[in-house]
N, C-alpha and C positions, 0 to 999 in steps of 0.2 A: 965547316959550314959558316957563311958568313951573319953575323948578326942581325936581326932581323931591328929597320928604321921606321916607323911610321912618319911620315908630315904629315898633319892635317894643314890644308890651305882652308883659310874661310873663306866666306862671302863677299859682296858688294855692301862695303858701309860695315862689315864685322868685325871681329875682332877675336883673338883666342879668348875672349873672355866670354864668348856666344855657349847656348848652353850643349849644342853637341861637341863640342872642342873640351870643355870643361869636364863634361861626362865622359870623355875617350880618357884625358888622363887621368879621371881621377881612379875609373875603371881600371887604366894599366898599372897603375900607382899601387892600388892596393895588389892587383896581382903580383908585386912584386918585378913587374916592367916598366919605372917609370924612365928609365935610361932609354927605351927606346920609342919616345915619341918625344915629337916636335913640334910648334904650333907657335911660327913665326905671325908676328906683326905685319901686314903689307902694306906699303904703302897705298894711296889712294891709285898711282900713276899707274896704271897697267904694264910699261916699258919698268919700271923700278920693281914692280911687285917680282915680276921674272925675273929681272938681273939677281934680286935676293935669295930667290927659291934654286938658283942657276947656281949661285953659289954655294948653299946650301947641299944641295944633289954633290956638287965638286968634292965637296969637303969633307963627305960621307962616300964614298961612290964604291968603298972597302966594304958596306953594309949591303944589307937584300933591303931593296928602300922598296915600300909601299906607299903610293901617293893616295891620300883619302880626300878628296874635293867636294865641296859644299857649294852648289850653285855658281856663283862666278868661277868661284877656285876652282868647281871642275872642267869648267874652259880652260883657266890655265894651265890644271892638271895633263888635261890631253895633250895640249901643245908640250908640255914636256916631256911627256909620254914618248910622244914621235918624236924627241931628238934624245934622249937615255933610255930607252927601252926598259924601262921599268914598268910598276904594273902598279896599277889604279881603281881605286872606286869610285865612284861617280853615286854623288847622293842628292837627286832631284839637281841634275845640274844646266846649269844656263847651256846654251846652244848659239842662240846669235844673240848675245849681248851689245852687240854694236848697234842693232836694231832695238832693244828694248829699254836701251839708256837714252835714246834718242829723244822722248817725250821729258828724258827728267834733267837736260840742261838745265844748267844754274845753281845756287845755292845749295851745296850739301853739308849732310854733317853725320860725321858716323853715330852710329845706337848708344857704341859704348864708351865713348869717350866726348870730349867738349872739343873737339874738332872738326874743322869747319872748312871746307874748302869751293872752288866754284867747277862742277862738270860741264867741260867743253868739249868741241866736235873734235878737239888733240885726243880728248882723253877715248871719241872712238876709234881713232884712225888708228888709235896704237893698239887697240884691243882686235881691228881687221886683221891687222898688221900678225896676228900671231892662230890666223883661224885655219883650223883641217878641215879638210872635206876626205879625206883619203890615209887609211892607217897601213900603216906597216902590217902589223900583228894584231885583227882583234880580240885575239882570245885574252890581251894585256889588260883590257877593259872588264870592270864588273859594274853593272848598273845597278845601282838603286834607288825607285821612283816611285811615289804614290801617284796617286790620279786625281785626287784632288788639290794640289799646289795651287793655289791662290797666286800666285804668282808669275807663274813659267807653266806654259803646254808640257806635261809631261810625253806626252805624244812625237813633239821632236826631239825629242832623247831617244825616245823607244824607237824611234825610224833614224836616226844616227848610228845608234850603237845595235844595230836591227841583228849583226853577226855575233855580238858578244854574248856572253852570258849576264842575265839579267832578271832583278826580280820586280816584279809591278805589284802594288799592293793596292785595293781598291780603297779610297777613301783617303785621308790622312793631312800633309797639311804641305808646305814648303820647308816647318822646321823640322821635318819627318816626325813623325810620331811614333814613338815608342822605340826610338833608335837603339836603347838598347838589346834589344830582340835581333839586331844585326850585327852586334859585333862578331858573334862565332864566326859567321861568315865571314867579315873582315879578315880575323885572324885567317881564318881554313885559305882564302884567297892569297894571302902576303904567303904561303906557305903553296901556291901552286895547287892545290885544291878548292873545287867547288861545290859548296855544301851550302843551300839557301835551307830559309826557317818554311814552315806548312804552312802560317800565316799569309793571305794572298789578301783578305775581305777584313778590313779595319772596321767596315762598317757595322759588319757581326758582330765582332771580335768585341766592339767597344758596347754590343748590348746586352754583354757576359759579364762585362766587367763591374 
């Protein structure tokens, strides 16, 4: 059986230094998996972020690669999805990014670095440039979305990926909360089974805690 790879792709403006990337490996690390996770740098350019991860998948393709996508990254995720038929998580992830980068032309600068760049109508055209509307396979897809994202409608995830297997959890945030509570699933997923946590109501849950 082929070894089993995680990527984790981050976000818009992230970095593997973000804290669910940090927590996935430090999590595999200590279980004695740090060999098989990944958690490339992307560039800011949409067309480069892919060619990296394109090669990446290449370079590994002897492995059982699980793609784990964090907002933007799970746009990219998908898109790669549909051309290597690998299998994916999707954690609160962007849907039409081309449309929601729209308002934040101009000046950027990632979270976790002193880098600085300018977002142009290039940097949508090349994110359209790479958008599904139509899967192959969706059982390839595992959603996971809170309903409270501050950020992104968790709603068009859930009417995207409406045939895949998917957990909604009320409440919570964009940087997902309590991520650790997902990774069994993670794992059970990269392995062809699906096994979600009871956890569905953050709201409760956080006035237990």
């Amino acid at each position: 059986m082929a070894q089993p790879l995680f990527i984790y792709i981050h976000g818009f403006n992230s970095s593997p230094d973000s804290y669910k990337a940090r927590f996935f490996v430090d999590w595999m690390t200590e279980n004695g998996r740090a060999d098989q996770v990944l958690v490339p740098r992307l560039p800011h350019w949409p067309a480069q972020a892919i060619a990296l991860l394109e090669q990446l998948i290449d370079t590994h393709q002897d492995r059982n690669i699980t793609l784990i996508g964090s907002s933007l990254g799970g746009y990219y995720s998908t898109w790669l999805t549909e051309q290597y038929a690998v299998r994916t998580v999707l954690i609160n992830p962007a849907v039409r990014p081309y449309e929601l980068l729209e308002n934040m032309l101009g000046e950027q600068g990632n979270y976790y670095s002193d880098e600085k760049y300018e977002l142009t109508p290039g940097h949508l055209d090349q994110l359209l440039a790479v958008n599904c509307t139509q899967f192959k396979d969706a059982s390839r897809y595992l959603l996971l979305t809170q309903t409270a994202d501050e950020t992104l409608d968790y709603r068009e995830g859930v009417e995207k990926f409406r045939d895949s297997p998917m957990l909604v959890q009320q409440g919570g945030s964009h940087g997902f909360d309590k991520f650790e509570s997902v990774i069994p699933a993670i794992l059970a997923f990269a392995d062809g089974r699906v096994e979600l946590p009871d956890v569905t109501d953050l709201t409760s849950q956080a006035d237990k805690d």
